[in-house]
C-alpha positions as CSV (number, residue, x, y, z in Angstrom):
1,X,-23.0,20.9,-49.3
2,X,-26.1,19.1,-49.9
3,X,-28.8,19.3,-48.0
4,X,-31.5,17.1,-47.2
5,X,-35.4,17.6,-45.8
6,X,-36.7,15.0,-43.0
7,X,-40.4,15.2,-41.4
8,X,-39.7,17.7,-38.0
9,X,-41.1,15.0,-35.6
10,X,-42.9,16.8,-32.5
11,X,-43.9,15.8,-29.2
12,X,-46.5,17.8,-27.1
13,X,-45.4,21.1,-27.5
14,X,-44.3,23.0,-30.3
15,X,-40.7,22.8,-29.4
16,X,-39.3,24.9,-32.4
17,X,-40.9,28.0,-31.1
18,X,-39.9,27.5,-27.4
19,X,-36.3,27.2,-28.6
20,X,-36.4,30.8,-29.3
21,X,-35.0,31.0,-26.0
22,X,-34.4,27.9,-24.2
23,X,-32.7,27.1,-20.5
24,X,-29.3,25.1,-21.4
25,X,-28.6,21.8,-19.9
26,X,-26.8,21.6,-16.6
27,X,-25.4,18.9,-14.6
28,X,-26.4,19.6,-10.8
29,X,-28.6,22.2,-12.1
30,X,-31.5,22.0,-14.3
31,X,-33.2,19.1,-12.4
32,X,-37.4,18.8,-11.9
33,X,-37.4,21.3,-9.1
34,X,-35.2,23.6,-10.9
35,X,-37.2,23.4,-14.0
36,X,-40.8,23.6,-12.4
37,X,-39.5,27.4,-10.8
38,X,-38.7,27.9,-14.2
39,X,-42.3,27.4,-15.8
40,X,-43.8,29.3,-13.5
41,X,-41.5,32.3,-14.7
42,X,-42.2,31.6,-18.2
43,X,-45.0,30.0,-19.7
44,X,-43.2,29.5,-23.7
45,X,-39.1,29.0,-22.9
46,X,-38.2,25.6,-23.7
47,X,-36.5,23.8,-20.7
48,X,-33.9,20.9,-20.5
49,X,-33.0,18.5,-18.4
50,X,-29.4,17.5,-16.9
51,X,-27.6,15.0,-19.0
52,X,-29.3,11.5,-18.5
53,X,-26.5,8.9,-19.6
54,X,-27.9,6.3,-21.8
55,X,-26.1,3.2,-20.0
56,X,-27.7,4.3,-16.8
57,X,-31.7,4.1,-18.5
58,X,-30.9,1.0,-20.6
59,X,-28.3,-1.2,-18.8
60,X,-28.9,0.5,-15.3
61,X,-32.5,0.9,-15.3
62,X,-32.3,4.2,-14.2
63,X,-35.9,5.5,-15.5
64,X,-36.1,7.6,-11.9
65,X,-34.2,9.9,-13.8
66,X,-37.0,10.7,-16.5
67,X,-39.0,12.0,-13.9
68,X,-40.9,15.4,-14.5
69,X,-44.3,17.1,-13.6
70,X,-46.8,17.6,-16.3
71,X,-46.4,21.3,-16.0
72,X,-42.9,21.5,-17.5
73,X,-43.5,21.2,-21.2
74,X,-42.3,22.2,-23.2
75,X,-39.0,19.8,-22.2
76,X,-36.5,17.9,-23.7
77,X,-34.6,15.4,-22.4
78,X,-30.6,15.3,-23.2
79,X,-29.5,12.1,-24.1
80,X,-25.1,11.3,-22.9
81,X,-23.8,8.4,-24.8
82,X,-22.4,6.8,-27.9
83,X,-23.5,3.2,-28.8
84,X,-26.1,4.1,-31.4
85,X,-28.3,1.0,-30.0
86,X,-28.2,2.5,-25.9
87,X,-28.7,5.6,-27.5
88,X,-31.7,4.7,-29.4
89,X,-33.5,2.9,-26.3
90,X,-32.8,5.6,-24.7
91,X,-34.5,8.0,-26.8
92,X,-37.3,5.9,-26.9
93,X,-37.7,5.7,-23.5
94,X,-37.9,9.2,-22.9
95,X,-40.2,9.8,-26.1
96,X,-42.4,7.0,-24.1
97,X,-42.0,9.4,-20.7
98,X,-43.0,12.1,-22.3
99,X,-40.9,14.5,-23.4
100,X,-41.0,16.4,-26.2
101,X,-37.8,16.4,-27.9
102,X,-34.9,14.2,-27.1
103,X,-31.4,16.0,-27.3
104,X,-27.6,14.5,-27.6
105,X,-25.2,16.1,-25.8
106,X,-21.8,16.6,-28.0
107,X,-20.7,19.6,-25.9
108,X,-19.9,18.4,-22.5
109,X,-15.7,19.1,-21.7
110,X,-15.7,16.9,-18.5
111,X,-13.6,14.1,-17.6
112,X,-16.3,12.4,-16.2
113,X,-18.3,12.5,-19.6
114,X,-15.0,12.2,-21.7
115,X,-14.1,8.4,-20.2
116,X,-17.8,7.2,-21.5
117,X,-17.0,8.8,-24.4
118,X,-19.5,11.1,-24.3
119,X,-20.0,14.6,-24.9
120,X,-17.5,17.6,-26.6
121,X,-15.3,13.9,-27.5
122,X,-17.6,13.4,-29.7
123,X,-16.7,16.3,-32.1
124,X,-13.5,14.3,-33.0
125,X,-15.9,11.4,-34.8
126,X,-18.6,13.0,-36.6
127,X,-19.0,9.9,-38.5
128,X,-20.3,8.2,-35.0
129,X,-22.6,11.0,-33.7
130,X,-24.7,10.4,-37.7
131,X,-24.8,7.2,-36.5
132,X,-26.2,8.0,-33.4
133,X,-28.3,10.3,-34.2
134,X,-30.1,8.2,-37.4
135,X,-30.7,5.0,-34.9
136,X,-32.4,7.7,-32.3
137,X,-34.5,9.1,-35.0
138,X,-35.3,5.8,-35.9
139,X,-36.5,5.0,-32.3
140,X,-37.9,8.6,-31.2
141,X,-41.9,9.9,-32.3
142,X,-40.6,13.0,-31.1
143,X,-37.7,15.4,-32.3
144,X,-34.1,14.7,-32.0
145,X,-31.5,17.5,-31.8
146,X,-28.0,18.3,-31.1
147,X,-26.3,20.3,-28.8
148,X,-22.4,20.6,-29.7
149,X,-19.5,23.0,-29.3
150,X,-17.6,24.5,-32.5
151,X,-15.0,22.2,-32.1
152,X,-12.6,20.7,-29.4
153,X,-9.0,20.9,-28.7
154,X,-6.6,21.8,-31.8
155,X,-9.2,21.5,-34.6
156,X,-10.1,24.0,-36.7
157,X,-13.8,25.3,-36.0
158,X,-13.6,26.8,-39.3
159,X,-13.8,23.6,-40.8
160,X,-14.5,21.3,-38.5
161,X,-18.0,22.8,-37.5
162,X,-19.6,22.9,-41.3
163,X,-18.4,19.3,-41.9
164,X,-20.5,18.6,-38.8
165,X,-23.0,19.9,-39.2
166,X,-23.3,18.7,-42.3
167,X,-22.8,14.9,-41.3
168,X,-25.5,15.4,-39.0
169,X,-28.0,16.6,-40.7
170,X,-27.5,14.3,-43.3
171,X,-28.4,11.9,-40.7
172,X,-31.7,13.6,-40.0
173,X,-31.0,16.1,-37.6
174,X,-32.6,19.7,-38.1
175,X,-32.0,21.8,-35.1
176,X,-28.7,22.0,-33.4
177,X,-27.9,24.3,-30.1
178,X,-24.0,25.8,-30.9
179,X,-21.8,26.4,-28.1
180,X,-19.5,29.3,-29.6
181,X,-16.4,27.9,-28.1
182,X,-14.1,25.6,-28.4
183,X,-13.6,22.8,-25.9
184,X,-10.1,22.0,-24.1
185,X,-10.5,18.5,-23.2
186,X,-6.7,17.7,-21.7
187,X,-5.6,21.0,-19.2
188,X,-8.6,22.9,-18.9
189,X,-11.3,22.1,-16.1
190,X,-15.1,22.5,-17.2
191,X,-14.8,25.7,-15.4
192,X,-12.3,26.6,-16.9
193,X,-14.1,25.9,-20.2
194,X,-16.8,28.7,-19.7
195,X,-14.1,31.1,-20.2
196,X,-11.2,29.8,-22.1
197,X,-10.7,29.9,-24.8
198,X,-12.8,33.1,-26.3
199,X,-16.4,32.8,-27.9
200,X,-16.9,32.8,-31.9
201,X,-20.3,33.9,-32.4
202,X,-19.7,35.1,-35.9
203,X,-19.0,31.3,-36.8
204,X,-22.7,29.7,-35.9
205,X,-24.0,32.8,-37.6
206,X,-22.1,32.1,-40.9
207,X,-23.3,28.6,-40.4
208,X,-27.2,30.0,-40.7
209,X,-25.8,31.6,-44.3
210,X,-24.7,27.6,-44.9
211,X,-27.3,25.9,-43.7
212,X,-30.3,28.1,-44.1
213,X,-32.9,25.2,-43.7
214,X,-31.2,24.2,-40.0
215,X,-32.5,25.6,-37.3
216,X,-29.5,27.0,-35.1
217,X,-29.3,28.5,-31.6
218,X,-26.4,29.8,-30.3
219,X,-25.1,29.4,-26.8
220,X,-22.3,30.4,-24.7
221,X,-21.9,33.3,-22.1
222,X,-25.5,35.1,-22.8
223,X,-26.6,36.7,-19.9
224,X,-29.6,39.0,-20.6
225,X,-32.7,39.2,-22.7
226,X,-31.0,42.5,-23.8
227,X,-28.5,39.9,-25.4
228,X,-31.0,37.3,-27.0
229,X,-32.9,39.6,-28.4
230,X,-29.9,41.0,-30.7
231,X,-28.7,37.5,-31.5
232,X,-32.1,37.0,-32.8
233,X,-32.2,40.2,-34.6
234,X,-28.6,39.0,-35.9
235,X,-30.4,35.6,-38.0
236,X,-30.2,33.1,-35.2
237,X,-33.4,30.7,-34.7
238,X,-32.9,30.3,-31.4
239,X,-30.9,31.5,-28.1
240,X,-29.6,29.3,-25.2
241,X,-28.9,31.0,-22.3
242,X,-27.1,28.8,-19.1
243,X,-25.5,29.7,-16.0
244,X,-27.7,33.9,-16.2
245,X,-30.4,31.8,-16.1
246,X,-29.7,29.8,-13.2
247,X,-28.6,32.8,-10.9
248,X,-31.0,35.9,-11.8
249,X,-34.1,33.3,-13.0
250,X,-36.7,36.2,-13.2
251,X,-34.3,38.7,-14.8
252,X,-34.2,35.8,-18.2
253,X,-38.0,34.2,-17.9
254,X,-40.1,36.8,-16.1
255,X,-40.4,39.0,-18.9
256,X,-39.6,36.4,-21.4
257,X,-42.8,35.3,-23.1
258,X,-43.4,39.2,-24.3
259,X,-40.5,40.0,-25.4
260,X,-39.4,36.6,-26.8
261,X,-42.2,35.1,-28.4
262,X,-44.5,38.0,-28.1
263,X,-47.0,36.6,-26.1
264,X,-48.3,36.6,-22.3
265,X,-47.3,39.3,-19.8
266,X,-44.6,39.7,-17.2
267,X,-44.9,37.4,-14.6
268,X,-44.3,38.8,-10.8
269,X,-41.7,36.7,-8.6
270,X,-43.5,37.5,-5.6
271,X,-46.0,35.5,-6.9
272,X,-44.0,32.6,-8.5
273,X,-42.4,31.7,-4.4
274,X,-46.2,31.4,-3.4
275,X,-47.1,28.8,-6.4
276,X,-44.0,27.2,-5.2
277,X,-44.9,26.8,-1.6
278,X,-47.9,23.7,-2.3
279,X,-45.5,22.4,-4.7
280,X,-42.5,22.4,-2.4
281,X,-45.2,21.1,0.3
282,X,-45.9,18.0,-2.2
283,X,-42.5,17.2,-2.7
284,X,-41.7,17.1,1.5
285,X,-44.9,15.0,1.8
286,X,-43.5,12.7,-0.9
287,X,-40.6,12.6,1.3
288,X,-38.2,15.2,-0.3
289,X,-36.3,17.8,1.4
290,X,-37.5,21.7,0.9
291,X,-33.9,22.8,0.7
292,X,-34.4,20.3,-2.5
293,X,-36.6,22.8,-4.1
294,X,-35.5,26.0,-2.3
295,X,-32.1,25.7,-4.0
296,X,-32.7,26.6,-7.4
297,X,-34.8,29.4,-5.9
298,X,-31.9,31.6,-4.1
299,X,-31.5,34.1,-7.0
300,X,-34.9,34.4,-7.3
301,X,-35.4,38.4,-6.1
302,X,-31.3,38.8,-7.6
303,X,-31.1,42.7,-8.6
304,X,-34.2,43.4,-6.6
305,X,-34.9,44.9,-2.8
306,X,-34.8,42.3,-0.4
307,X,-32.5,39.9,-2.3
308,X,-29.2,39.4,0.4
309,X,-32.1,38.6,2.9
310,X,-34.5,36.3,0.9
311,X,-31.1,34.6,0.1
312,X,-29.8,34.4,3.8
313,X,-33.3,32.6,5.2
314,X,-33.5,29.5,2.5
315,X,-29.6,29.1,2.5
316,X,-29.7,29.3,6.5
317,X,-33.2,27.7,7.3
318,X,-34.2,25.1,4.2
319,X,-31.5,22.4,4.8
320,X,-33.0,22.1,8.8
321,X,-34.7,19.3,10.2
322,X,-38.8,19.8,9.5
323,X,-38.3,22.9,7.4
324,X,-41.4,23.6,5.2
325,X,-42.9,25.8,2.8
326,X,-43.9,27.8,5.4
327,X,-40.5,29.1,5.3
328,X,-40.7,30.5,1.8
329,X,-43.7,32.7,3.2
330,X,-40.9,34.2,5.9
331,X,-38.2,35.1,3.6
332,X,-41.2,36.4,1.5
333,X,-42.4,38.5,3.6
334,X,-38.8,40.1,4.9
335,X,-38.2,40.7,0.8
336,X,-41.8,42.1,0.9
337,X,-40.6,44.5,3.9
338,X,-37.5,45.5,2.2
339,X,-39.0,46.1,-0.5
340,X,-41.6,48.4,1.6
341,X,-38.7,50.3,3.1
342,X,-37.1,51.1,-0.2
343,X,-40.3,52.5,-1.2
344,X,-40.5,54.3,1.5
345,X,-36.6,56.0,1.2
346,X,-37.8,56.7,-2.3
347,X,-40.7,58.9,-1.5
348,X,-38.5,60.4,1.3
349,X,-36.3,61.5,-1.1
350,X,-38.6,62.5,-3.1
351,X,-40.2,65.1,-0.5
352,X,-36.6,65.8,0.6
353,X,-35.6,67.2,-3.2
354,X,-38.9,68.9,-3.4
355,X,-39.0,70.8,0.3
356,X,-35.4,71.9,-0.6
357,X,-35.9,73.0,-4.3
């Protein structure tokens, strides 16, 4: 298949490199709050935003959504839709907010997504998604990727997923984030679609052998660095890594930067909740909510002394009337006590082997 090279456009960040690892997409999930936790965990991962439906920037005026603080880049915005005109004001749009790539989503199973047409639908008309794609390049200073699954419903990944892939990089395209699974887009629920059916990684690795000038990252049920780092080792560009993420954020992103992109040092969470207190302060005195912000932060101390209980005060507390960041500080400060006391049984221990030896 031929291939063709186009100018990698870039925005503010060197957004190649971050997608070494990069935080996937998710609805309900990934918003500004969710994503600014994230930065303070990792200085280099490259974060997305939910999926911003193109209709709602250009015919509903929806810029609200492109909201983000300076301090997240590198991000990308992803782009649902699939008039190639929306699409492209869309992309310039974001380009114009900011961001610093602008992302298509082609993987999404929901129903929701599937009566704009939008999303993992969008596997089934390759031929639309160039077109697409070429009018947002056309729009967008900044980079313009793909995120896609390896195919949808009865098709065939095996061929399906080259013949994408190379349809859309014909149309300019040069980085593409693989979901190793098919979608089921009549039956299955989107839940249901993180497990069934089973993942394929060894396809989007044989698609590096066909496409070696694409950059690919591979996505799909990744839950520890332990995990990106052989996927990386295996030929990949880049790793996505989703709902891990999400749940244990320090376990992906606090040791991230070292032993992704080799650079930085391990980042405490202890300290990351005390950066986010004056930042969830700013957000109540914009009029915001702190459970708004202590949401995303529940699995912050997951695996880790003190977790059940830093867990139980934001889940309990944040949501009440004038709750503020000084709230954080008190489920700090138990975790910092548990953590004390499990110390403490250690050393016990320790003199309790040793006076018996």
């Amino acid at each position: 298949m031929a291939e063709q090279e186009y100018p990698i456009k870039q925005g503010k960040s060197d957004v190649s490199r971050a997608a070494r690892l990069a935080i996937a997409p998710m609805m309900d999930w990934t918003d500004r709050h969710c994503r600014y936790l994230h930065r303070k965990l990792s200085r280099d991962t490259l974060l997305y935003t939910e999926m911003v439906t193109a209709p709602a920037l250009v015919r509903g005026g929806a810029t609200h959504l492109l909201a983000f603080n300076a301090e997240e880049h590198p991000v990308a915005l992803q782009l649902g839709g699939s008039d190639p005109v929306e699409l492209a004001e869309a992309a310039r749009l974001g380009a114009a907010a900011g961001y610093d790539e602008i992302n298509l989503n082609v993987g999404c199973p929901s129903d929701r997504v599937q009566s704009g047409t939008f999303g993992a639908v969008l596997m089934k008309d390759p031929g639309l998604v160039a077109e697409c794609c070429a009018a947002m390049i056309e729009a967008s200073p900044v980079e313009v990727t793909v995120k896609c699954r390896i195919g949808v419903d009865d098709q065939d990944p095996e061929a399906v997923l080259p013949e994408f892939l190379a349809r859309i990089s014909a149309a300019g395209v040069q980085r593409f984030a693989i979901h190793a699974r098919k979608a089921w887009l009549q039956g299955l629920s989107p839940k249901q679609n993180r497990d069934v059916p089973p993942l394929d990684y060894a396809l989007p690795l044989r698609m590096k052998g066909l496409f070696p000038a694409l950059h690919l990252s591979v996505n799909g049920g990744i839950g520890s660095l332990d995990e990106a780092e052989a996927f990386l080792e295996q030929g990949f560009d880049g790793v996505m890594i989703g709902r891990s993420a999400y749940h244990s954020p320090a376990e992906i992103l606090a040791q991230a930067d070292r032993r992704i992109f080799g650079s930085g040092t391990d980042t405490d969470p202890v300290g990351v909740a005390r950066q986010m207190m004056p930042y969830a302060a700013d957000h109540i005195a914009s009029g915001g909510k702190l459970a708004q912000v202590t949401r995303h932060m529940l699995g912050l101390f997951s695996g880790r002394p003190g977790a059940r209980i830093w867990r139980r005060v934001l889940s309990e507390q944040a949501h009440l009337p004038g709750a503020g960041p000084e709230l954080i500080e008190q489920a700090l400060c138990a975790v910092l006590d548990a953590q004390a006391g499990d110390r403490g049984s250690e050393t016990r221990g320790s003199a309790g082997t040793t006076l018996t030896v």
